[in-house]
C-alpha positions as CSV (number, residue, x, y, z in Angstrom):
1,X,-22.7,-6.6,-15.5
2,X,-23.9,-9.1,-18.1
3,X,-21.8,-12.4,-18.9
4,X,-20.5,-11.5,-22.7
5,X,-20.7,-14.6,-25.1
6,X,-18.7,-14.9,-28.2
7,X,-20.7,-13.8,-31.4
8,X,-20.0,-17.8,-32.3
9,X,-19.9,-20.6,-30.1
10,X,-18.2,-22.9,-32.7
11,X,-14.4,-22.8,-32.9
12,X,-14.4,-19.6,-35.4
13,X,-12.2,-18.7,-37.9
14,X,-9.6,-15.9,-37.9
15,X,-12.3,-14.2,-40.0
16,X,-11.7,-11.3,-42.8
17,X,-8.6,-9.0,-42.3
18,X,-9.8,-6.1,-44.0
19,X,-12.1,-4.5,-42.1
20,X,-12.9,-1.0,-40.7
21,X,-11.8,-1.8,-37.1
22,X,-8.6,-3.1,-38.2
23,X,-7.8,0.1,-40.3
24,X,-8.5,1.9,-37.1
25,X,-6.3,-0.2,-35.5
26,X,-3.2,0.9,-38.1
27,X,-4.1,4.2,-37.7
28,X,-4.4,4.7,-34.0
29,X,-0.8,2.6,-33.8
30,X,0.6,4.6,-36.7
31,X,-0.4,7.7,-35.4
32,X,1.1,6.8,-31.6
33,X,4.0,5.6,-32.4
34,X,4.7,8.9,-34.7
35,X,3.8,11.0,-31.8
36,X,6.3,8.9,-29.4
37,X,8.7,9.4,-31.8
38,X,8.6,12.6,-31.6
39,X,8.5,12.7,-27.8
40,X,11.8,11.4,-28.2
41,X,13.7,13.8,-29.9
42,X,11.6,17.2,-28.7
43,X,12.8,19.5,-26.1
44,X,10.0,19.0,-24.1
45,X,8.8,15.2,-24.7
46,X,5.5,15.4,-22.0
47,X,3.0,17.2,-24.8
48,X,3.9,14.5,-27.4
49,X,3.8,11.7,-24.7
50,X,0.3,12.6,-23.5
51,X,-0.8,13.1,-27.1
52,X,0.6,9.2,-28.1
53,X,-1.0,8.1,-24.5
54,X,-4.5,9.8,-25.7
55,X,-3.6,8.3,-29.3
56,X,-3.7,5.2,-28.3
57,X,-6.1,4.9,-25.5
58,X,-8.9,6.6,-28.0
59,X,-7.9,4.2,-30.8
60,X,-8.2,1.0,-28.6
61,X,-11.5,2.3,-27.7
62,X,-12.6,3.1,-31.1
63,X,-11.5,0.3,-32.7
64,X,-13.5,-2.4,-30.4
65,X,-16.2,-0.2,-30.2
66,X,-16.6,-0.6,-34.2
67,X,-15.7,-3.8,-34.2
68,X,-18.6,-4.7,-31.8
69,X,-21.1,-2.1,-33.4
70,X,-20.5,-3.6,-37.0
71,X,-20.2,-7.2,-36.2
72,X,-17.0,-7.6,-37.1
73,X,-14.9,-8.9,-34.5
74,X,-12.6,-11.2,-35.4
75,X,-9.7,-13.5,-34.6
76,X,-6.8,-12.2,-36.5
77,X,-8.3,-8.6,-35.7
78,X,-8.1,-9.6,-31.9
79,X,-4.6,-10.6,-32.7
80,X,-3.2,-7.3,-34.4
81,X,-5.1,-5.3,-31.7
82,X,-2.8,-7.0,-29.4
83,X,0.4,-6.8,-31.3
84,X,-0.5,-3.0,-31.9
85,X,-0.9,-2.4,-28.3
86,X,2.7,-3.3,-27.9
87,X,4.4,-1.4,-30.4
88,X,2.1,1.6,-28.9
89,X,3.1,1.0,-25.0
90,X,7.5,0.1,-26.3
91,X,8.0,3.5,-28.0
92,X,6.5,5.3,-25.7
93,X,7.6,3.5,-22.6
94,X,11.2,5.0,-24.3
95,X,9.4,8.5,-24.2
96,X,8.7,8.1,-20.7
97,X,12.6,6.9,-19.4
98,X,13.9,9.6,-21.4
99,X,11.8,12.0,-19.2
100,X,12.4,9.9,-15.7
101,X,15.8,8.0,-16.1
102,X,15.8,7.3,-12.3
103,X,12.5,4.9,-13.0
104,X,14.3,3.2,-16.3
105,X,13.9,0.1,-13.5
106,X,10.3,-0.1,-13.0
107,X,9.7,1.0,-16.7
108,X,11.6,-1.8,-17.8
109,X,10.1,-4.2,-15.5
110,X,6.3,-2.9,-16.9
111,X,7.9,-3.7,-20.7
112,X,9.0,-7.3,-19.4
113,X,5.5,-7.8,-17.9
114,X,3.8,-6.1,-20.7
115,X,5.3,-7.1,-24.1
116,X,6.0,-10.8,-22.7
117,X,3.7,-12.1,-19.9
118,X,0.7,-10.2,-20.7
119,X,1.3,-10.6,-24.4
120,X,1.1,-14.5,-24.0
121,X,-1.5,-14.5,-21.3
122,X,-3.2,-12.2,-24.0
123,X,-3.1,-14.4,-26.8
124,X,-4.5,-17.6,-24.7
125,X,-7.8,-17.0,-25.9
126,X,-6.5,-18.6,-29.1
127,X,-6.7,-21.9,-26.8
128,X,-10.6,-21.8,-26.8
129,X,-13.3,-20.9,-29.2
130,X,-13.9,-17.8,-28.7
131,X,-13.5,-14.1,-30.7
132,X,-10.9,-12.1,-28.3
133,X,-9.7,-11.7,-24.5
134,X,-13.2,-9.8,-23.9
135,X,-14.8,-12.8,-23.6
136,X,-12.6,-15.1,-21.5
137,X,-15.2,-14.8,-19.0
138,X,-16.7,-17.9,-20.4
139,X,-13.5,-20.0,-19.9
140,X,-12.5,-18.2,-16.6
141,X,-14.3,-15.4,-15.1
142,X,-11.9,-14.9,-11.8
143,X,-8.8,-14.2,-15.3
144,X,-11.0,-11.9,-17.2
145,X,-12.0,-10.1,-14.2
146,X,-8.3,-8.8,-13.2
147,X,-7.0,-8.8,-16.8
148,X,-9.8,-8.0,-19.6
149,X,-12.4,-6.1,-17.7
150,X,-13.0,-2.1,-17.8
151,X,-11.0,-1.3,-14.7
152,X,-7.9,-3.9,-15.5
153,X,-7.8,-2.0,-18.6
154,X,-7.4,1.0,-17.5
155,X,-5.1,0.2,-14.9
156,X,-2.6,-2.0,-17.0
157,X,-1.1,0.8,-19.0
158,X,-2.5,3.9,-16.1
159,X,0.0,2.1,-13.6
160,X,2.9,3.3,-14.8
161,X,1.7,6.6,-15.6
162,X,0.7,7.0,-11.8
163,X,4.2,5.7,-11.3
164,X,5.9,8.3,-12.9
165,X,3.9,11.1,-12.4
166,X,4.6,10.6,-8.5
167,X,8.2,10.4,-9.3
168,X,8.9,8.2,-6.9
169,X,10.6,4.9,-7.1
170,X,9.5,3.0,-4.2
171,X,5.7,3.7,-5.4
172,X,6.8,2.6,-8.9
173,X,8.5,-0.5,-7.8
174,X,5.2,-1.5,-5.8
175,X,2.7,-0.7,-8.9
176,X,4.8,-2.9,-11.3
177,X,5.7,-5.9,-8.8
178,X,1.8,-6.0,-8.4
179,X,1.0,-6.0,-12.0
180,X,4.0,-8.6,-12.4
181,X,2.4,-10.8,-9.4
182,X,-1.5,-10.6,-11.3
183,X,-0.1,-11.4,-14.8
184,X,1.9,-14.4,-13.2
185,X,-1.0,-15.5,-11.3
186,X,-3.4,-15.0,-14.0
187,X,-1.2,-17.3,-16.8
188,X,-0.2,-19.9,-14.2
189,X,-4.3,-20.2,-14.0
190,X,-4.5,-20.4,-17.5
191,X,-2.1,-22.9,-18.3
192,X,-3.7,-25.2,-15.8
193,X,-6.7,-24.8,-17.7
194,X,-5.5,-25.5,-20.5
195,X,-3.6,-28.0,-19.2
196,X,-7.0,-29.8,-18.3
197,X,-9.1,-29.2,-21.3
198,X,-9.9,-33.1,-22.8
199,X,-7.7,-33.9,-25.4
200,X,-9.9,-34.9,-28.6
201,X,-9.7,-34.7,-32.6
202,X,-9.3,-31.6,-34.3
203,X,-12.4,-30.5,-36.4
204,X,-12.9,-27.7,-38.8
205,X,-14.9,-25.0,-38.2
206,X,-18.6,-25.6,-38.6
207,X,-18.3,-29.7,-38.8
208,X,-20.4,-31.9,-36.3
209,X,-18.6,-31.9,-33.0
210,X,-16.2,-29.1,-33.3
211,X,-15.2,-27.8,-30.1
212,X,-17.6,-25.7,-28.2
213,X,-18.4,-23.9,-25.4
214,X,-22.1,-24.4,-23.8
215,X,-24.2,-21.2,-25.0
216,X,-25.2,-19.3,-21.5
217,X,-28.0,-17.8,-23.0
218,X,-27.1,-14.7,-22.7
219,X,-27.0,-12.5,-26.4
220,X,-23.8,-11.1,-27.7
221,X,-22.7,-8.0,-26.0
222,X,-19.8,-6.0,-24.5
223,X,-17.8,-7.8,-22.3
């Protein structure tokens, strides 16, 4: 798999905010949290869970997938996908206690993980001068590997799916504590790199000597 590079190697702006991809992001967030909602207060939550699981999955998808397809990938759009992701996985990580109380303890632990750890570790790319977590690979490939790739994607929310489709709470408590013992590992990484990054004047975007990142000559694609 190719090395993605950020569509700009200068330190970019947050770019535009109203753009197709980010429509699609209120959408898809909109539209899963209504469906978790529901879960909650329906007889039978599992339909409506799986719908706001599909919801949301399908959004994120569709909503990078534009964003690469019509060059608009942006900063603040990275941003409110990851603060949408949040309010996606909290209401229906409710939906999913309400059907297994007995795993309201590994649940809970995923929601610490998720909506703290992994939100911050998420939001690190704002460090460096580059368009989103999908390409951190040029700052660290070892973190992007285990948190940004294609398969740590699927597995950061899937985990506690598996978990409670098993029903088991031993199984569940082993999924999270691994996920908790990646995302730990993966910011304490980060914030020694950015503990080391040079300390030098802040430029605007576009002036001679803002920060960079050396250009690996390979062209924009998906990370």
């Amino acid at each position: 798999m190719s090395k993605a590079v950020s569509p700009t190697h200068h330190l970019p702006g947050p770019g535009p905010f109203l753009t197709i991809p980010n429509a699609i992001t209120v959408l898809r967030a909109l539209g899963a949290a209504a469906l978790a909602v529901t879960a909650l207060v329906a007889s039978d939550p599992v339909p409506w869970l799986i719908a706001g699981y599909l919801t949301y999955w399908l959004g994120d998808s569709l909503d990078g997938l534009a964003a690469r397809v019509l060059g608009q990938e942006t900063r603040a759009g990275a941003v409110f996908d990851i603060c949408s992701d949040r309010l996606s996985t909290a209401i229906l990580a409710a939906g999913l206690v309400m059907h297994e109380p007995d795993l309201a303890l590994p649940i809970g632990m995923f929601l610490v993980n998720f909506m703290v750890i992994d939100q911050l570790l998420s939001l690190s790319f704002l460090l460096w001068p580059i368009v989103s977590p999908n390409y951190f690979s040029q700052v660290d490939p070892t973190v992007f590997r285990y948190n940004w790739s294609h398969p740590a994607k699927a597995l950061n929310n899937a985990g506690i799916i598996v978990a409670v489709l098993i029903g088991s709470m031993p199984v569940a408590l082993v999924i999270v504590t691994a996920q908790l013992a990646v995302k730990i590992a993966s910011a304490v990484r980060v914030a020694r790199l950015a503990s080391e990054r040079a300390p030098g004047p802040i430029r605007a975007y576009g002036e001679v000597g803002a920060d960079v990142l050396p250009d690996s000559g390979h062209p924009p694609g998906r990370a």
